[in-house]
N, C-alpha and C positions, 0 to 999 in steps of 0.2 A: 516903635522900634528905637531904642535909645543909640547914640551917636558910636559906643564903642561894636554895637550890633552891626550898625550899615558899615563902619570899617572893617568888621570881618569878614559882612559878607563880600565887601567890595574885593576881600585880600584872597579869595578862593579861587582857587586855579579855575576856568573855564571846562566847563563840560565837556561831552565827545559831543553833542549836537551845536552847539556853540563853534567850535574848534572845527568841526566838518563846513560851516556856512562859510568861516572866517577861509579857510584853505581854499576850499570850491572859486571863492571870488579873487582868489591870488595865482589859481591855476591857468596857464595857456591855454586859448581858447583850441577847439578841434583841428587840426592842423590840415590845411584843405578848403576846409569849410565855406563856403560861399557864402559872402554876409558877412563876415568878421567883423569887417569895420565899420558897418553900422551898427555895431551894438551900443544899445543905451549905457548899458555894463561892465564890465572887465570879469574876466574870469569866464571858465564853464558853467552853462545852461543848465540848471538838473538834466535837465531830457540827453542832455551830452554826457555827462558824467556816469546817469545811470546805465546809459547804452554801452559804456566804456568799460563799467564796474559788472555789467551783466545782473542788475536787480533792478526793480519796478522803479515806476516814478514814486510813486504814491509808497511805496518801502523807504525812498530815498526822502523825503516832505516827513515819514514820522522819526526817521534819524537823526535830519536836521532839528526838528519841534523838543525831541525828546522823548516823542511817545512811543518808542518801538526801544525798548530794551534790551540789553545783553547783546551785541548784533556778535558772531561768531567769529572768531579769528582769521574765516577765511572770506568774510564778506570786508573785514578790516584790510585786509591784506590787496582786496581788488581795489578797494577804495585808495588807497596807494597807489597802488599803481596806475590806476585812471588818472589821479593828479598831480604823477610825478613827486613824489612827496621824497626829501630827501632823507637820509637813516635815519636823524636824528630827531625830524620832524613826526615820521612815522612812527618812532617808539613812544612818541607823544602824545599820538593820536591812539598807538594801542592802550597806551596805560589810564587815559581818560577815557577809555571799555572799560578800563577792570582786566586788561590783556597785559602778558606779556609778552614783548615781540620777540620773535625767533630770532635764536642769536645765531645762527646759521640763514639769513633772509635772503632771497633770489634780488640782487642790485639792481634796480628801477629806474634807478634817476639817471638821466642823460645828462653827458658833462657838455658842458658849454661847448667845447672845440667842436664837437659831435652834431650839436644844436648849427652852427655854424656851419659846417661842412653839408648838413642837410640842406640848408636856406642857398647852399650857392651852387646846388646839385644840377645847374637848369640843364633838362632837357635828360638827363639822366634822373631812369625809376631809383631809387633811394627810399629804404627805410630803417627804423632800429628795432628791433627787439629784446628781448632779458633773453636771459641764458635758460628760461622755461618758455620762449618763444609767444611770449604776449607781444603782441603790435604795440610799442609805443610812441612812436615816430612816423611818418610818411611826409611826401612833398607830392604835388601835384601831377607830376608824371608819372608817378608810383600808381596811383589812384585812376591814371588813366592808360597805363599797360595792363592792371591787374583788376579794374574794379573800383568804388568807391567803397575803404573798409568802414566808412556809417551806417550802409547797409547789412553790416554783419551786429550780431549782438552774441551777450552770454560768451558759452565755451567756444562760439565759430570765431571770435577773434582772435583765438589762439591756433597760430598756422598748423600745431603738430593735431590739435582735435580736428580743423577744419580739413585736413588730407587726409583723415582717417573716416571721415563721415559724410566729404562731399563728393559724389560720382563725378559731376558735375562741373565745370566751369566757362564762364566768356570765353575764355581764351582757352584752345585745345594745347594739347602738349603732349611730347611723344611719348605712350604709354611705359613704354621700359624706361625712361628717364623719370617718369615719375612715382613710377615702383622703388626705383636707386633712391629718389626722395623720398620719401615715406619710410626707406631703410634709413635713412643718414638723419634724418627726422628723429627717431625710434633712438638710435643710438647718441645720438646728442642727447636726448631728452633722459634720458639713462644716466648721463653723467652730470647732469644737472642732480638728476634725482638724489644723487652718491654726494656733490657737492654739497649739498643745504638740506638738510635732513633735518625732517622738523618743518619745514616751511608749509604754514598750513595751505596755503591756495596751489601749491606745486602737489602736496599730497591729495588737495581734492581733484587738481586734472586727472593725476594719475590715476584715480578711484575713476574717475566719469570715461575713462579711455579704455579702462578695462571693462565699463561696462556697456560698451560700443558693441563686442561682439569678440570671438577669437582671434580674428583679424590681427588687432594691435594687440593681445596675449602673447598670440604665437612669434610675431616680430618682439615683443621687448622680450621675450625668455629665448631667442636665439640672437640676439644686437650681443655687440660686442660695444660697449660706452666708447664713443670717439666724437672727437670733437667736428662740427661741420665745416668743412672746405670751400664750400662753393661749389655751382657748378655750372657749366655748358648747356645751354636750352637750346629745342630748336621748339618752337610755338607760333601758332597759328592763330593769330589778334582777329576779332570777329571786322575791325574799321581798317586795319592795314596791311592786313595777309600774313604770310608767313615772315619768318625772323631766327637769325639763329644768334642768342644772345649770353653775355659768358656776364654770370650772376657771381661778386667777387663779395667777400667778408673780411669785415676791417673789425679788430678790435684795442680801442683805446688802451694805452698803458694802464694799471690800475681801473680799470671798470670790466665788470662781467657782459654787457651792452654790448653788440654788435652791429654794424652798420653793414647792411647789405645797398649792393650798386647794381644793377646792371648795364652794363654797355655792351657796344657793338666793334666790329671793325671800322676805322676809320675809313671815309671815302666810298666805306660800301652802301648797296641799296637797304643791306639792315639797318644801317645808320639810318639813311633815310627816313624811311618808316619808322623806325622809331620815334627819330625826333619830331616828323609829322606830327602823332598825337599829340605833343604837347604844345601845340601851337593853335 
């Protein structure tokens, strides 16, 4: 190979599986996660990433290599989203696919102030989500009011598919409050829907929701699109008992991101219990 060859090849933008290794190792480890600090490494673990992105290990190893081709707009799109990737970064990462990113995209990346206010949450559940209601954020009381979300993978990371598909959870919760939720779910997810049109991974929930069952049919064809408020729980923790907690929505200037808190009354025995678990 003559010397003006290896300068060209040297001078060629990096691949998507190059670009995926590079990102993956710049990304914030699992937020929660036990072990952090002893990592040999910096960055997400595949096995983290892909839990996050909702696709195999072994999908995620021929992405990286190079040997799995074309990946689809909406496997790029979780991939963002799992690593926080910022707009700019993520149209980088779409267009070394052969993608082009949606110019109407669901906003991922947590701003700093946000990142901060989660880190100094003690003792209060605190998490973020996109305005399609992907978990991208939690702190250690979050994880331990609601569950640890490593346990969850694929579509269950997404609060509106996981209310639509799970009977189930740790923590009970008064059954009309969480019908209300599931409606205000529906109807936020509605206006998302209206907001970023085009957004390949918000149009594949919306495809895997519908085909849950009539359930979520019959709620998004009578939802009125509204933004979600928050709301008033009363819940039943399987380690602290019952609780009646007012679940608040903060949303930063300029970012679609939302920071949900729960707290309690001050001085009361919710407090209490509350703060127990995270101790």
């Amino acid at each position: 190979m003559s010397v003006d060859q290896r300068a060209a090849d040297r001078a060629q933008p990096p691949g998507f599986g190059a670009l995926l290794r590079e990102w993956r190792d710049r990304s914030a480890p699992v937020p929660g996660r036990t072990g952090t600090r002893s990592r040999r490494s910096p960055g997400l673990r595949r096995e983290e990433l892909a839990i996050m992105a909702g696709i195999s290990v072994d999908y995620l190893v021929q992405l990286e290599q190079g040997r799995a081709a074309n990946p689809s707009g909406s496997v790029v799109a979780a991939l963002v989203r799992a690593m926080g990737l910022k707009r700019a970064d993520a149209a980088v990462l779409h267009q070394s696919a052969g993608l082009a990113a949606p110019a109407s995209a669901v906003d991922r990346e947590v701003p700093p102030g946000v990142e901060r206010l989660l880190a100094r949450a003690d003792g209060w559940p605190a998490a973020v989500y996109a305005a399609d209601w992907w978990l991208l954020r939690w702190n250690p009381a979050w994880a331990a009011l609601f569950g640890d979300p490593l346990r969850l993978d694929g579509w269950s990371r997404n609060q509106a598919y996981f209310e639509m598909t799970e009977d189930t959870s740790d923590v009970w919760l008064d059954p009309l409050q969480r019908e209300q939720f599931r409606d205000a779910l529906v109807a936020d997810l509605r206006l998302a829907h209206l907001a970023h049109p085009g957004d390949p991974e918000l149009d594949d929930l919306v495809a895997a929701l519908h085909d849950t069952g009539d359930e979520f049919t019959e709620r998004w064809r009578s939802a009125r699109p509204a933004v979600y408020a928050g709301a008033r729980k009363h819940i039943d923790h399987p380690v602290v008992g019952p609780m009646t907690l007012d679940g608040d929505v903060f949303v930063p200037a300029g970012s679609d991101v939302r920071l949900i808190v729960y707290t309690a009354e001050p001085r009361s025995d919710d407090e209490s219990r509350l703060r127990s678990l995270d101790q």
